[in-house]
C-alpha positions in Angstrom: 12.8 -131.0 55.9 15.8 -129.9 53.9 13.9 -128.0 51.8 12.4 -126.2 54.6 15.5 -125.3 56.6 17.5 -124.1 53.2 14.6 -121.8 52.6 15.1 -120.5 56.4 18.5 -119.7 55.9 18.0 -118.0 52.9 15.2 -116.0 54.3 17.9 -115.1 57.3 20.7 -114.3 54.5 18.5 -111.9 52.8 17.9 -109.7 56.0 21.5 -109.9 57.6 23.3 -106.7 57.9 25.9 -105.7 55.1 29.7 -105.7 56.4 30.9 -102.9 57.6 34.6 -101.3 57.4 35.1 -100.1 60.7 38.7 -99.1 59.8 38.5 -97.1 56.8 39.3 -93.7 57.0 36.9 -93.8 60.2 38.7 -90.6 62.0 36.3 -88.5 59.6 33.2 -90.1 60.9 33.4 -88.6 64.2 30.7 -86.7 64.1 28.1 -89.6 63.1 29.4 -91.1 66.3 26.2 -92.2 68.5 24.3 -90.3 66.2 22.1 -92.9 64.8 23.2 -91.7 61.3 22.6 -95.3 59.0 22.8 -95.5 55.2 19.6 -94.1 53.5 17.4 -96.8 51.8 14.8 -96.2 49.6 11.9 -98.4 49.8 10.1 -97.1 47.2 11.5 -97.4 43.6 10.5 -97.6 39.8 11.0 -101.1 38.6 14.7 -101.7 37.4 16.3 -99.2 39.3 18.8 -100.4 41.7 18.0 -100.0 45.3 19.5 -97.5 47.6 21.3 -94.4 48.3 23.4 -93.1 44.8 27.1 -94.1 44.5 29.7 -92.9 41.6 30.2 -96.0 39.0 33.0 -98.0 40.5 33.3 -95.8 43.8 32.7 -97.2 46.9 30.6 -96.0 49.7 29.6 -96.6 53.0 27.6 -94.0 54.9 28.9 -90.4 54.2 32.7 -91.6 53.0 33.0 -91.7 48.9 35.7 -94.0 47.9 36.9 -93.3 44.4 40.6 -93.4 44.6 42.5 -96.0 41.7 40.1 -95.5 39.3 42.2 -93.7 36.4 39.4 -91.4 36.8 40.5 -88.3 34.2 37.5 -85.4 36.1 35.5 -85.3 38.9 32.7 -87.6 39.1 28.8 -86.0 38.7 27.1 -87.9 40.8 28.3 -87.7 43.9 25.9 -88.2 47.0 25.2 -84.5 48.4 25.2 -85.6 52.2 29.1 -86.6 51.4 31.2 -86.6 54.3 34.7 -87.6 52.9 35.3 -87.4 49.4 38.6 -89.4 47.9 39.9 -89.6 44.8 43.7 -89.9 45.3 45.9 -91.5 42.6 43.4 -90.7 39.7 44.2 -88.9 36.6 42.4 -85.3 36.8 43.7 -83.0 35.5 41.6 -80.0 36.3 38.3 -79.0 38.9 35.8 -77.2 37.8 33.9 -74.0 38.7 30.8 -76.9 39.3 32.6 -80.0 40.8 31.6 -79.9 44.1 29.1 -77.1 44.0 26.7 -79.4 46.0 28.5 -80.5 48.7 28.2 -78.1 51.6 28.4 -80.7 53.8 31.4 -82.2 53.1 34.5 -82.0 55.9 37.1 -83.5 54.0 38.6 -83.9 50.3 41.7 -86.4 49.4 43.2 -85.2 45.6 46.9 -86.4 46.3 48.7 -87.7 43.2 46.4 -86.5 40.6 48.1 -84.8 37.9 45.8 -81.1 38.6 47.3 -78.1 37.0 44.2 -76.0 37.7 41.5 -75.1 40.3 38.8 -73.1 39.3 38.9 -69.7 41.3 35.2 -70.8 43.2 35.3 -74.6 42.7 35.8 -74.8 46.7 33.9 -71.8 47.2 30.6 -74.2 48.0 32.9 -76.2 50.9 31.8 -74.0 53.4 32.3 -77.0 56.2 35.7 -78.4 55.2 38.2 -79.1 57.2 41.1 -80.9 55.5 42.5 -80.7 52.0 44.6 -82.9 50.5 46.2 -81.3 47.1 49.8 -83.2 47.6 51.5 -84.5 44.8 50.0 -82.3 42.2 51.2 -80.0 39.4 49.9 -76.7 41.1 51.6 -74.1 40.0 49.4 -71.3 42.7 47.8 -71.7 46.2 43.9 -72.4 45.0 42.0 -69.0 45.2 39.2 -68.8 48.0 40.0 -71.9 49.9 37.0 -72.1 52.7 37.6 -70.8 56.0 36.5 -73.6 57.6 40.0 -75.2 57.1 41.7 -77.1 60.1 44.3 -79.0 57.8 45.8 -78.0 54.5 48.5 -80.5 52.8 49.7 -79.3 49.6 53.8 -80.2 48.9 55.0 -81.7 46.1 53.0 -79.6 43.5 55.1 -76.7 41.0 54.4 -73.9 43.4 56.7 -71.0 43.3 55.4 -68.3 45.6 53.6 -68.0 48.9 51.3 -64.8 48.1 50.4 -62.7 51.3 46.6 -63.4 50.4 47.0 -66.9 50.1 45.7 -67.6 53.5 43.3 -65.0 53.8 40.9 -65.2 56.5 41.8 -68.5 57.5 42.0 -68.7 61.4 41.1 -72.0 62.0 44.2 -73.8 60.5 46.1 -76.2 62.7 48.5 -78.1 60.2 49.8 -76.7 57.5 52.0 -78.8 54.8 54.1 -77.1 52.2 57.1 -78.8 51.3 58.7 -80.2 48.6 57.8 -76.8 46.2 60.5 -74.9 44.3 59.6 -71.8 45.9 62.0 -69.3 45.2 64.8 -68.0 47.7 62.1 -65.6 48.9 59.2 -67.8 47.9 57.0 -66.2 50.9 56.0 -62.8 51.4 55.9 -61.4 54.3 52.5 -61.1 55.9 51.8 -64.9 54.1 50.6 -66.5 57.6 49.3 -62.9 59.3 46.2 -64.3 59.3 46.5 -68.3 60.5 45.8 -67.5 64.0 46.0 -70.8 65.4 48.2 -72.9 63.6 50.8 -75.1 65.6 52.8 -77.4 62.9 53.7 -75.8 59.6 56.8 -77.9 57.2 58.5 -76.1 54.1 60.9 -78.2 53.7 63.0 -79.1 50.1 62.3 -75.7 48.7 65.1 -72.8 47.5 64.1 -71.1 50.6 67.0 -68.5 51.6 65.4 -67.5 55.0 63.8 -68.2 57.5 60.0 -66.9 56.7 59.3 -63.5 57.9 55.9 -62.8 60.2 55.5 -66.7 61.4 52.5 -67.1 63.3 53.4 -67.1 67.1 51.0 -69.8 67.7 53.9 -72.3 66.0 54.9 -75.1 68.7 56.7 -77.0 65.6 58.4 -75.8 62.4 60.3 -77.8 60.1 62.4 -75.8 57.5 64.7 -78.8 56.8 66.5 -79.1 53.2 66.6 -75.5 52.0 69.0 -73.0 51.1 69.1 -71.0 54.6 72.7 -69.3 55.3 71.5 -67.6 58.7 69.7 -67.7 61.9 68.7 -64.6 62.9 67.5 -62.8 66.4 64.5 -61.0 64.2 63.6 -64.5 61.8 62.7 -66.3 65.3 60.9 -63.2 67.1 57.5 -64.3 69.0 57.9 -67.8 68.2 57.0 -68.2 72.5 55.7 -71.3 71.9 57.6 -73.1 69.8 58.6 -76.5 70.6 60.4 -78.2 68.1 62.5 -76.2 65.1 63.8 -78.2 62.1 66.7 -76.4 60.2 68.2 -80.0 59.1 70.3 -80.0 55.7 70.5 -75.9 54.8 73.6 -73.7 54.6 73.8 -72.8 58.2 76.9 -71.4 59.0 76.2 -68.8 62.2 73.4 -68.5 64.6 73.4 -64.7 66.0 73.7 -64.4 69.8 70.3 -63.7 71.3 68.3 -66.1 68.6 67.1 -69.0 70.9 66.4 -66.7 73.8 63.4 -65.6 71.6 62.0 -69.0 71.3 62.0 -70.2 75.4 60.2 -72.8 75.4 61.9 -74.5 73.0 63.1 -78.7 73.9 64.2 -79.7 70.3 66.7 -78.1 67.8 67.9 -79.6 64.4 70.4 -77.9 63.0 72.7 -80.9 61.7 73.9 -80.8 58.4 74.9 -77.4 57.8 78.2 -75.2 58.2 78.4 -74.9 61.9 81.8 -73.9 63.0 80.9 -73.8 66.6 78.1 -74.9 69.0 75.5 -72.1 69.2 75.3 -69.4 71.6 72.6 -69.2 73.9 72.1 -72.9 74.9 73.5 -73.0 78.4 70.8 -69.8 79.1 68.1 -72.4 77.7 65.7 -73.8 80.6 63.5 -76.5 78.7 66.0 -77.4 75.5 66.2 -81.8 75.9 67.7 -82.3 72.6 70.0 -80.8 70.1 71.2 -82.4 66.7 74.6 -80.8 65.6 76.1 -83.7 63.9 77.9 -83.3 60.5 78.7 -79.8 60.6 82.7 -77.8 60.8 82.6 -77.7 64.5 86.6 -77.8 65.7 86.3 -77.1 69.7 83.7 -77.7 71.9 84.1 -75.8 75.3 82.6 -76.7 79.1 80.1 -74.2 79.1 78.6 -74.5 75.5 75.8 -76.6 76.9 74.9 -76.3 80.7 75.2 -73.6 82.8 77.8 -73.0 85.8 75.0 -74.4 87.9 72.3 -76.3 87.7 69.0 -74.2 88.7 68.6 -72.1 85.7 69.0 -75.5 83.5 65.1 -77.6 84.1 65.0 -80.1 81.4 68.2 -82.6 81.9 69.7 -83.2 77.6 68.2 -86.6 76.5 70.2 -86.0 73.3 72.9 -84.0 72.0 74.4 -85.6 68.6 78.0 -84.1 67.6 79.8 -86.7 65.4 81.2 -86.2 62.0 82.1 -82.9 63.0 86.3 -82.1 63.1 86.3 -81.7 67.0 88.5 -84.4 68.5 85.8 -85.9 70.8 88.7 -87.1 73.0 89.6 -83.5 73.6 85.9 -82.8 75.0 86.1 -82.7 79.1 83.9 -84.6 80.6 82.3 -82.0 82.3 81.2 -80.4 79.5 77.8 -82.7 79.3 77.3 -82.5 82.9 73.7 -81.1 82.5 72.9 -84.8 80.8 70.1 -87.3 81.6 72.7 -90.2 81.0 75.8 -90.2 79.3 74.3 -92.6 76.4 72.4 -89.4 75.4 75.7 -88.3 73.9 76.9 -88.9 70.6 80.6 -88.5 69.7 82.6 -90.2 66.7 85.6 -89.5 64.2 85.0 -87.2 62.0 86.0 -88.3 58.6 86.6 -85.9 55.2 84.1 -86.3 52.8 
């Protein structure tokens, strides 16, 4: 009876389902979602030869995601499955991607290469990608943008490489970009040429921060609701360097060399509601705030600024103002807060929304 009942469960073992990871990196699989798409089996094979659909030595993979990241890999691997979905080889050791590395994988929508040590793409490795939609190339030793990235492209992370120069064809025909990551690159005081972005018609987020960036980029795309130029080497913010930024929402200018903001600059960004501009040279509050219908909160902390007048904030009255401040920071700054009338945050969600302190000399 033993016997019998061990053989049962063994039999029941045998034709259980495999696990599956339900968590890992499952925000790529949305497109298998009620599709009815299951791991290919083959039922039919020569004798000796493993069963089932072909995986990369030491990779894992589980339906269309390829899992080869921590491998010390040195080059792409060759076999990859050509229904790939997700392809990830972060923290390998590759040093370079070939004209034929992923010449079969039309299918694929998304390719992780972050902290490999790649100092060149060939010119029409990603030519083939015609369905991808994010790229990771962060933490590399990319010394150019990759030529003929696909169009296809939703999401493109690439800081922390040896990049120098944003080239106006860089982003060539690529309209369907949403996110766009380019920080932590010494790009030069003028690193990007104007015209750069003419062409990324929908893109809302873009970061280039920690650079040797000068200036604000010329020509951003007016789709922008966030921008993050924090940690560079800007002096000025000028009336033309935020022009048909409508939409913009939040604008990060944390940790440059700010010293004036020209009257008229934040009247061409209206529906702005945050502004960073802490850490600079500020010797005053800028100009245009009180005129500024939707702006909630505004860093200024750790900047020159002596005085700070009643109407540097809110308006004389309160119907041009709509958004109440739900943060305005303004310690370590030489103003004596004690000297700052009351009345002066009177456009404030809640006096807690306030920061004040001593300013102390560095």
């Amino acid at each position: 009876m033993r016997t019998a009942c061990l053989s049962l469960i063994l039999v029941t073992a045998c034709w259980a389902l495999p696990f599956q990871q339900t968590v890992f990196l499952d925000f790529m699989m949305e497109d298998d979602a009620g599709s009815g798409v299951v791991p290919r089996i083959e039922t039919e094979v020569p004798f000796g030869e493993p069963v089932g659909p072909k995986c990369p030595f030491r990779c894992q993979c589980h339906l269309r995601v390829i899992q080869c990241s921590d491998l010390g890999l040195k080059e792409v691997p060759a076999d990859i499955p050509d229904d790939a979905s997700l392809l990830d080889l972060q923290n390998n050791k590759i040093t370079e991607i070939k004209e034929n590395d992923f010449k079969n994988l039309k299918g694929l929508h998304a390719l992780i290469l972050v902290n490999n040590k790649i100092t060149t793409i060939h010119p029409k490795a990603l030519s083939p990608l015609t369905k991808l939609q994010r790229l990771y190339l962060s933490k590399n030793m990319l010394k150019d943008m990759p030529a003929n990235m696909p169009k296809s492209l939703q999401e493109l992370r690439i800081h922390e490489n040896d990049i120098t120069k944003i080239k106006k064809a860089s982003f060539q025909g690529m309209s369907q970009v949403i996110v766009m990551e380019l920080g932590s690159n010494p790009l030069k005081s003028a690193g990007v040429e104007a015209g750069a972005f003419a062409d990324l018609k929908k893109v809302s987020y873009i970061r280039i921060a920690d650079t040797n960036l000068s200036e604000i980029p010329k020509g951003l795309p007016s789709s922008l609701s966030e921008l993050h130029l924090d940690g560079n080497k800007i002096t000025k913010v000028t009336s033309s360097s935020l022009k048909g930024l409508k939409h913009l929402a939040k604008l990060g200018l944390s940790s440059n060399e700010i010293s004036t903001v020209e009257n008229g600059s934040l009247a061409n960004v209206p529906h702005l509601r945050e502004l960073h501009l802490d850490n600079n040279a500020l010797t005053s509050v800028p100009p245009g705030l009180p005129d500024h219908k939707y702006i909630q909160v505004v860093y200024l902390h750790a900047n020159k600024i002596a005085a700070v007048g009643t109407e540097d904030f809110c308006p004389p009255g309160f119907n041009a103002k709509k958004a109440m401040y739900s943060g305005i920071s303004l310690f370590s700054n030489p103003v004596p807060y004690w000297e700052i009338q009351p009345i002066t945050f009177r456009c404030a969600f809640d006096r807690s929304a306030i920061q004040l302190g001593n300013y102390r000399k560095k």
